[in-house]
N, C-alpha and C positions, 0 to 999 in steps of 0.2 A: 504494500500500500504506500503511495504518495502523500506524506502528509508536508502541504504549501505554509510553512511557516511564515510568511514572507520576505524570505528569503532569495539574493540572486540564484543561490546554489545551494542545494540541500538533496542527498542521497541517502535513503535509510538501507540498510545492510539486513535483509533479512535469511535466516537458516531456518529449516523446520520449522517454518511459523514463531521463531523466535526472535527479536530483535537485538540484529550485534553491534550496528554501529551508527556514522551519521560523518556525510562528508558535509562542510559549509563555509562560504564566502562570501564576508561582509563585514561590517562594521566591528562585530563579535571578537573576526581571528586576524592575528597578526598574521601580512602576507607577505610573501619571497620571490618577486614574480610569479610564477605560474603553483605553485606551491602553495600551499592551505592546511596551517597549523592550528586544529580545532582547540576551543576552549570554552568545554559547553557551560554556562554559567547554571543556577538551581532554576531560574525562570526557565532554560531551556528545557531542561529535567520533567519540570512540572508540565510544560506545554507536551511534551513525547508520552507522556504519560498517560496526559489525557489522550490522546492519537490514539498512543499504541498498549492500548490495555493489556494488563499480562505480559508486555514485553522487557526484557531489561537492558538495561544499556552495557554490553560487554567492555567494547574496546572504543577510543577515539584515533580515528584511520587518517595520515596523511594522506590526501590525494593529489596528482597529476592531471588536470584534465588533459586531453588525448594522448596519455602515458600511461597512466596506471590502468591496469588492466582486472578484471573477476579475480585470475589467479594472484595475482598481488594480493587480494582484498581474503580471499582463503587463507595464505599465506600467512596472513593477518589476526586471522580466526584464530587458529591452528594448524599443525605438520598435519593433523590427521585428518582434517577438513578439504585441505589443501589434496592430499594423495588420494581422497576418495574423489575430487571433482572432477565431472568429466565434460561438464558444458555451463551456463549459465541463461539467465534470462535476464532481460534488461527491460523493465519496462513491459512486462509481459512476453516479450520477444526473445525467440533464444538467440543465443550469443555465443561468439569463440572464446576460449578462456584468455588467449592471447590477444584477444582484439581490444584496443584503449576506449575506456569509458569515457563519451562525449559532454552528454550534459546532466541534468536534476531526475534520478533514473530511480527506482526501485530495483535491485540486487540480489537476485537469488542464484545460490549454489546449486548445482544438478549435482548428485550422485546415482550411481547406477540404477537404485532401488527409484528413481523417476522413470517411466515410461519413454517419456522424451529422451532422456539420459540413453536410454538402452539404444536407442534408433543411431542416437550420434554415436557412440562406440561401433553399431555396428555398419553404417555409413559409413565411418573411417576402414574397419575392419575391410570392406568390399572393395575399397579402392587398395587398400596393403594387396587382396588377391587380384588386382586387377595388372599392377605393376609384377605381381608374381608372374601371373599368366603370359602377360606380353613379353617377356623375361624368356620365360621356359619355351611356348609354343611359337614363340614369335608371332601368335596374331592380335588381328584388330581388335581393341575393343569398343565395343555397340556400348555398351550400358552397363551401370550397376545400381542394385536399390536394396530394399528391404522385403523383405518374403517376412508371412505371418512371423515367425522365430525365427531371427536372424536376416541372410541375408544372401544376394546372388550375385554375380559376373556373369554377363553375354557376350560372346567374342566370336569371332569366327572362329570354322575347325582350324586344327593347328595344320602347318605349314608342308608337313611331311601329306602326301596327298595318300589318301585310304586311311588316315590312322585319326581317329575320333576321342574326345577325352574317354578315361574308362580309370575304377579304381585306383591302377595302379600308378594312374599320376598323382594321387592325393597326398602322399607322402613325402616327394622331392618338393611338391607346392607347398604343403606345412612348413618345410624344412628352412625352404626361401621367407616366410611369413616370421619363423621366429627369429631366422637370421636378423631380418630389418627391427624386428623389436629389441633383439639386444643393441644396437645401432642406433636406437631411438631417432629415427629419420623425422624430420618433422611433418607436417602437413599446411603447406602456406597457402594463403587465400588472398586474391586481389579478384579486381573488376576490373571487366574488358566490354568494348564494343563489339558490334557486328565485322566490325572491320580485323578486331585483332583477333578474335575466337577462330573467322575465317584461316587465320593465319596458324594461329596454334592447331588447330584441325584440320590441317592441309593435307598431310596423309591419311585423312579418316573420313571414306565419302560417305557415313552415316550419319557421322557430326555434321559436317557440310549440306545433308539434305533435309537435318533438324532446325539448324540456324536459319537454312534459306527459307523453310515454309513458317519459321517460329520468333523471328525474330525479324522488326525494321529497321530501317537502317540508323536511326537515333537510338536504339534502346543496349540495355547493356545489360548483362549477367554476372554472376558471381561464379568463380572456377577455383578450383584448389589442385593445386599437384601436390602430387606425391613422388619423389623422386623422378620419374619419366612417365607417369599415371599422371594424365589428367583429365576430369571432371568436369562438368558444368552442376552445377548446386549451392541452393541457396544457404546450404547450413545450417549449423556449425558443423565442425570437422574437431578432433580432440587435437593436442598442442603437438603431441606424435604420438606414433605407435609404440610406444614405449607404454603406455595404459593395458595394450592389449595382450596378457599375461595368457591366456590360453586361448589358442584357435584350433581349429578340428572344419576339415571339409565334410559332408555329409551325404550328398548325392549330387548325379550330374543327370541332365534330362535336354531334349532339343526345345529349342523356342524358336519365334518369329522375331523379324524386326518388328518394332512397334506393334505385337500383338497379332500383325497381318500375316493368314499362310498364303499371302499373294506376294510377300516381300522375302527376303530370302534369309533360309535357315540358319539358325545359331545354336553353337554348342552352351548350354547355362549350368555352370557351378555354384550350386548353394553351401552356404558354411553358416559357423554357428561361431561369433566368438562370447568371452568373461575379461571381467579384469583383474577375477583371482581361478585360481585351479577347483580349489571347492567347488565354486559354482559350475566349473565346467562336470566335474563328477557326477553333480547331483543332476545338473540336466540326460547326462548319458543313460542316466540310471531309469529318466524320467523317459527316455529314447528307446530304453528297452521294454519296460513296462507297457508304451505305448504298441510296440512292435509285437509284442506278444496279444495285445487286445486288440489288432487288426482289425476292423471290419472284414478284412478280406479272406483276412488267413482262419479268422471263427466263420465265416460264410460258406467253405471251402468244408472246413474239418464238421460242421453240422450238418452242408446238403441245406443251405438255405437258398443262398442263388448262383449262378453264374452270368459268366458276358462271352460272348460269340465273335467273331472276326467277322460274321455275315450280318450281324445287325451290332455295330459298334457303338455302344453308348447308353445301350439300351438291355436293363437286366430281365436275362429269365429268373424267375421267382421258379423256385419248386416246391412240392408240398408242405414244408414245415416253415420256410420263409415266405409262406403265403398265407399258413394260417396266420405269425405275425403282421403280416400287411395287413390282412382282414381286421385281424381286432385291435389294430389302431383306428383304421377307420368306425368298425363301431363302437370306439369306446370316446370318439372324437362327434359321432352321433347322437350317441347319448346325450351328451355335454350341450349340442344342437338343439335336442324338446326338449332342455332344462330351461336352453336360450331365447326361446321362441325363434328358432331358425329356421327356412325352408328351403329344403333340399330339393335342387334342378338340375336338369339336365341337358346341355347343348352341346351343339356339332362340334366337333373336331375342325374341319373343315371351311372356311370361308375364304368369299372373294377380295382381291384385296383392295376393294375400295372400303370394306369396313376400316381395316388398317390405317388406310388412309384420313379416315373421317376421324379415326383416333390420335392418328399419329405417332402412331408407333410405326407404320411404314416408313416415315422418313428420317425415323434415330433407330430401328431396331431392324430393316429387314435381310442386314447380312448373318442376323440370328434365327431367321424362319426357313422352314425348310417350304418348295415354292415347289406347285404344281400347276401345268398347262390342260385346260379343262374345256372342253368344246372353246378353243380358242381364245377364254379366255385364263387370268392369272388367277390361282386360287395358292393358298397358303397353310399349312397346320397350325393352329392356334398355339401360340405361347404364351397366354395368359389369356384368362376367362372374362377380363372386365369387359371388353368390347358387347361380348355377346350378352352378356345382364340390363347393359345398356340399352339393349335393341329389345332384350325382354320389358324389361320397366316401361319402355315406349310405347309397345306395342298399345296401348289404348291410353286413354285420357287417367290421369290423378289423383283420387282426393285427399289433401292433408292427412285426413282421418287414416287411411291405410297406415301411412309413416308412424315408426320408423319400419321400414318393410327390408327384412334380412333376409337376403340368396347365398343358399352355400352350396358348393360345384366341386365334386371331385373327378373334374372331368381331366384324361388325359390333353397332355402338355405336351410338345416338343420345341426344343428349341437347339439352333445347328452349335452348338458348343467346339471350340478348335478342339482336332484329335487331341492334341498334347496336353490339352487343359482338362480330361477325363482321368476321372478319379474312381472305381469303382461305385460305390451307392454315392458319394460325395457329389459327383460331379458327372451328369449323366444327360445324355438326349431326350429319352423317353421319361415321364413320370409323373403324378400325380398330387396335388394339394390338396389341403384343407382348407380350400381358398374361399372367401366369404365377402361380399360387397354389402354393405348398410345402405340403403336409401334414407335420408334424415331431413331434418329442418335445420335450420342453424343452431336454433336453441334447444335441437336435441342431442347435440354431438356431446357434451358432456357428461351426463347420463347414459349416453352409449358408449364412450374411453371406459367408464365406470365398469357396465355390465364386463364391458374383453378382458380390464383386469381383472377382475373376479373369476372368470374362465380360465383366466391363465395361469393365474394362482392355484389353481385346484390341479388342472393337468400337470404340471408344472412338481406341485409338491407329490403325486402319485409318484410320478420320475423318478421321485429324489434330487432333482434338478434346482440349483441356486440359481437366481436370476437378478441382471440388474438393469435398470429402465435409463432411456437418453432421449431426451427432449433436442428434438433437429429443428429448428426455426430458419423463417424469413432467406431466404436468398439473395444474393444483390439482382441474382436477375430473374426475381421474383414476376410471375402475372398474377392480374387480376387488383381487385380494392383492397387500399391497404386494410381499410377500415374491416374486414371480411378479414381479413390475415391476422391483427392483433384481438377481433373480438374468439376467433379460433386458438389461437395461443395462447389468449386469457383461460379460455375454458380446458384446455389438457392442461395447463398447469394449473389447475384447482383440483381437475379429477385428480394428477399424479399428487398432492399434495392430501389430498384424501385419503388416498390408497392406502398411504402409509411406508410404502418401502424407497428407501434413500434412490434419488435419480438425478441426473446429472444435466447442465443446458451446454449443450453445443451450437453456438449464435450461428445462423446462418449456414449450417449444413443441410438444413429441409431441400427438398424437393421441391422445382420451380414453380409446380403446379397446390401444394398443399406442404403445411409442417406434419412432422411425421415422428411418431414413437419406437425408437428400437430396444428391442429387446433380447440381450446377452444372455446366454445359460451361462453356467460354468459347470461341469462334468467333474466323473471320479480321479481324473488324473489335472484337475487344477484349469483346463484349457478351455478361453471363454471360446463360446461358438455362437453366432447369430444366428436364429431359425425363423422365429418369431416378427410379426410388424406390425403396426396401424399406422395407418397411411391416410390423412384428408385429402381430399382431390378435387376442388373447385372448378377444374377444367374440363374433366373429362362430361359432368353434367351439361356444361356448356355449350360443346363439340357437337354432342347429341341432340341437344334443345329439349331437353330434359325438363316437367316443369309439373308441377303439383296445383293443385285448384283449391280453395276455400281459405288458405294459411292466413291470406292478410285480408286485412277487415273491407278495404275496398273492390274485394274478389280479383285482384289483378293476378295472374299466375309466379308462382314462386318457384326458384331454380331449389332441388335439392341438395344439396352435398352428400360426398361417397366417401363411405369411410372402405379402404383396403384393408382386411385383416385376416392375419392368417396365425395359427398357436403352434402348428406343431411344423411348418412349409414341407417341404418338399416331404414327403413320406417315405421315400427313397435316402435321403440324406438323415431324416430324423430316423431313421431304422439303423442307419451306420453307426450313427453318433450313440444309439443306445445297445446296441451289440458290444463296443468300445466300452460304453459310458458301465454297464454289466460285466463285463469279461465273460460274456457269454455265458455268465449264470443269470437267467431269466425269473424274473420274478412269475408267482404261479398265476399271477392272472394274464401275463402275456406271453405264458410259454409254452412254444411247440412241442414241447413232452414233457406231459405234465406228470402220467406215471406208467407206469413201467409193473408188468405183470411176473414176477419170476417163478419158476415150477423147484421145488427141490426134484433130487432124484427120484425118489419114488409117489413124486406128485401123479396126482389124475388128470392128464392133460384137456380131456373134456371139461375138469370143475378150471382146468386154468382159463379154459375161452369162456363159463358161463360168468367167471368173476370178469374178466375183462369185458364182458358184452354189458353187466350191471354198470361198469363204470362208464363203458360207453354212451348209453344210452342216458345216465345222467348228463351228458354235455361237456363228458371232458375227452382230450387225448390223450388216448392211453395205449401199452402195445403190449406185446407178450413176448416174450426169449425163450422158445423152446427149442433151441436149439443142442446139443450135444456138448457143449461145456460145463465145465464145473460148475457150481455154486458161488464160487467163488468169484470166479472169472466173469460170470451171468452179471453179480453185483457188481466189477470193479467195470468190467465194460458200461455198464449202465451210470456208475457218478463220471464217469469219463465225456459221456456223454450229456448229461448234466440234466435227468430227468430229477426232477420234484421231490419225488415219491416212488421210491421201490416198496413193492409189496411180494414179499417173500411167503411164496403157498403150497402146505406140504398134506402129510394127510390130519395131522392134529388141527390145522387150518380147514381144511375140508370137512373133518368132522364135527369143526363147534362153527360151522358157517363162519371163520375170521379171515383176514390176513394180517400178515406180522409187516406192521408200514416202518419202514427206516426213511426218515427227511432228511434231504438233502441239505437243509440250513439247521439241524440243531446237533452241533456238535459233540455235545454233550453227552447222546444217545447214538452216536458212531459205532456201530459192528449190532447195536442193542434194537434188536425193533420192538414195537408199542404190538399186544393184540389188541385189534377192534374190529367188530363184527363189519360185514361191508358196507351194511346201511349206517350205520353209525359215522365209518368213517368216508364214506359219500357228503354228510352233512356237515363235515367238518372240510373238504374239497369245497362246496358249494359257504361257506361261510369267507371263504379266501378269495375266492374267486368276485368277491364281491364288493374288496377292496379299492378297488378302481372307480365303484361308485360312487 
């Protein structure tokens, strides 16, 4: 915080919300030319005080103005302050530790445990592998940035023609990364014009064909090298790599230029760096754990789905990863007639003048897969709002209806680049719990209301942490402001309602409506976005969308559309919860729920009448009679991670029980429970009801 004492000069020095100092020039301090030797008197004291509640005054900081730099001001603090920082904010803005503080600024230290912190470390780290890369393969490099953890280099393949990155470079490239870090090579930053970047990027005709379409001829950029690595980026960059205490390459995959498979292919190496080894440990640890709960590799080892070479992008579900598909969908139906929601159904298929009329044709349609149709262009839907739209039209409005709720689990496609395909993650074909509100103005708030309260309940069934972000106003917002702040007034009362901590991000909304996101966090710590609401002033508009009776002089009333979706893609919210389980499946959405075993000299007839009882109750359940042990029958069985073995011999048969062994109570491991079958039927059906 800026507190204006009325002073020429005044910088408060804040750490962890605590207050450490105060630069000042004026009447107050004796000065030395550019020099400024504080001497806060009790009045100053008293004034800071009042400011800065709970803060104390640590140290009084000579300053330079455009010399003294963040790191000076650490330096200041303390060694320990100092050796953790890796960036700084000036005024809200971040900052080089090395670059001299200008004018009257607010001063904070970044250490790694800042978000921001983390990007600049690994910002810096991407260009340390980018001078590796150029070094070792001799090629170009296109680009580097920040992948969710950590971070990537794009370059062309290397120089030797046929030979493409592959594990076995990652060890000479580390080798080169920690050389430069004992070396502490710096990272320096100036600004350049069109004219000089041209020059520095002379041999890089992908920098040269960024500049020429991205840049005018007055305007200028901020570049940092790094030894013979240079950049274009706005910053910060850490003071050198000498921060960067442990680096580790991770995987290599091909990319596009700019994203485009019309632009021509790149080899990309993602890395992960720390700025102590600890933390490299404990992420590796967190790399393995991750690696072992694979969506792909539990998809694979249960026979839930696979992906084909003949239809790429799009999964086959098979029996037991279908019954999960099913009952998310009904269990996200349910939640539907608790909401007063109604569930419709529309084409796959349309022409693309709807597109058109929406506008998604002219920002989305190198994302739709496009079909030629009695001569004319028809399209596969990649989002349902279009066609809800033409629903709600379809005949005249009354207020009264509103708020009128469609929800559509109709399939989706959309052309996703090969390379960007991720098993369930990241896919062609697939399906939502996608939902449009028809409302009033002055119903949007009472309806942000009801979605939190649906989300919260899906949400904590999961066992899923969640955290809410308020996206407002864009600069290049449409429509009346007066509509934009009375909508932003009203989601931020609902979020304030709701009760759980949320966060404002000014100006990240969507040009067309502000928009609510909302972050899970999972078993392994990693936030994921699935969830939305979304206001959309425009797309009513587009349609001429309009309701009758709302305003007292009968003129027709535009509705607003609330976009919302709890669980998105069903496909990707399957992934993340196979992962988010470790493939132990909780018993209301599990494809094996139990499991029938025969001892040896079981009745294999009572073994199918007991399974056909549990059947017919509603559950999935199977039988093992095959020629193995007892043993082997059971260990196969938690291997595969059913619920409920029920172990049935003749003393089973003869008091009508089975002996149940659960898969979650540890306690009773090797020990089974008898209970008669109907008894323990209603103890299945009590569980199973949990979700409700």
């Amino acid at each position: 915080m800026v507190c204006d004492l009325g002073y020429p000069f005044l910088a408060l020095i804040v750490k962890d919300g605590e207050f450490w100092g105060v630069f000042e020039s004026n009447d107050y301090a004796k000065r030395e030319e550019k020099h400024c030797y504080i001497d806060i008197t009790q009045e100053h004291r008293d004034k800071l005080e009042e400011l800065e509640k709970g803060f104390k005054i640590k140290e009084v900081f000579e300053g330079i103005s455009w010399e003294t730099t963040p790191l000076d001001i650490a330096k200041q603090i303390s060694k320990s302050v100092a050796k953790r920082a890796v960036a700084a904010k000036v005024d809200g803005e971040l900052w080089d530790l090395l670059r001299p503080l200008e004018a009257n600024a607010q001063l904070e230290i970044l250490d790694f445990e800042s978000k921001e912190a983390q990007q600049v470390l690994w910002r810096s780290s991407a260009l340390v592998l980018a001078e590796a890369c150029q070094g070792y393969f001799g090629s170009v490099i296109v680009d580097v940035g920040l992948s969710k953890a950590g971070f990537y280099c794009d370059m062309t393949g290397p120089q030797q023609p046929g030979h493409g990155v592959s594990q076995t470079h990652y060890k000479p490239l580390e080798e080169l990364v920690k050389q430069a870090v004992l070396e502490k090579q710096p990272f320096q930053r100036l600004v350049a014009n069109r004219d000089e970047l041209k020059e520095i990027f002379a041999d890089n005709p992908y920098k040269q064909r960024i500049i020429n379409e991205k840049m005018t001829h007055d305007s200028k950029a901020v570049v940092y090298r790094y030894a013979q690595a240079v950049e274009i980026w706005s910053g910060p960059l850490l003071p050198s790599s000498e921060k960067i205490a442990a680096f580790a390459l991770l995987n290599n995959s091909a990319s596009y230029f700019l994203g485009d498979a019309k632009n021509d292919s790149l080899q990309r190496i993602h890395g992960i760096s720390f700025p102590d080894k600890k933390r490299m440990a404990e992420h590796k640890k967190l790399l393995e754990e991750a690696a072992r709960r694979d969506h792909r590799k539990t998809g694979r080892e249960q026979e839930l789905f696979f992906f084909h070479e003949l239809s790429p992008g799009s999964a086959f579900f098979l029996p037991h990863g279908t019954r999960i598909y099913n009952k998310l969908m009904q269990f996200i139906r349910g939640k539907y007639w608790e909401h007063g929601f109604e569930e419709v159904v529309t084409p796959n298929m349309f022409n693309t003048e709807l597109w058109k009329q929406s506008g998604h044709w002219q920002n989305y349609q190198d994302n739709m897969f496009k079909l030629n149709v009695d001569q004319q262009e028809f399209a596969l839907k990649p989002m349902n709002c279009p066609g809800h739209c033409l629903m709600f039209g379809m005949r005249s409005r009354s207020y009264r209806e509103l708020p009128l709720r469609f929800a559509d689990f109709g399939v989706l496609h959309r052309n996703e680049a090969s390379g960007a395909l991720s098993g369930l993650a990241r896919v062609r074909r697939f399906q939502q719990d996608d939902a449009h509100i028809f409302c009033l103005q002055g119903q949007v708030k009472s309806e942000i209301s009801l979605a939190f309260l649906m989300l919260r309940h899906v949400y904590e069934v999961f066992g899923f942490q969640f955290k809410l972000k308020l996206l407002t106003r864009p600069d290049n917002f449409v429509g009346d402001i007066e509509v934009w702040d009375q909508a932003e007034q009203q989601l931020q009362e609902a979020l304030d309602e709701f009760g759980y901590p949320w966060e404002l991000n000014p100006g990240d909304g969507a040009f067309y409506g502000p928009k609510i996101d909302i972050v899970i966090c999972d078993a392994l710590g990693r936030d994921q976005q699935c969830a939305t609401i979304q206001l959309d002033f425009q797309l009513p508009k587009r349609f001429q969308l309009q309701v009758l009776g709302a305003d007292a002089s009968g003129k027709p009333e535009q509705p607003v559309i609330i976009h919302r979706a709890v669980l998105g893609s069903l496909e990707r919210m399957m992934a993340m919860l196979i992962e988010h389980y470790a493939g132990k499946w909780p018993f209301w959405l599990s494809p094996r729920q139990v499991i029938v075993v025969p001892t040896s000299n079981a009745d294999h007839t009572h073994v199918e009448q007991v399974k056909q009882q549990i059947h017919k109750a509603g559950f999935y359940v199977d039988a093992d009679v095959s020629g193995d042990t007892l043993n082997k029958k059971i260990r196969n069985a938690e291997l595969a991670q059913y619920n409920f073995i029920c172990v049935v011999g003749e003393q089973e048969q003869l008091h009508g029980c089975v002996n149940v062994r659960s898969r979650d109570d540890a306690s009773a491991k090797g020990r089974g429970q008898m209970l008669k079958v109907g008894a323990f039927i209603d103890q299945l059906n009590q569980l199973n009801s949990i979700s409700n």
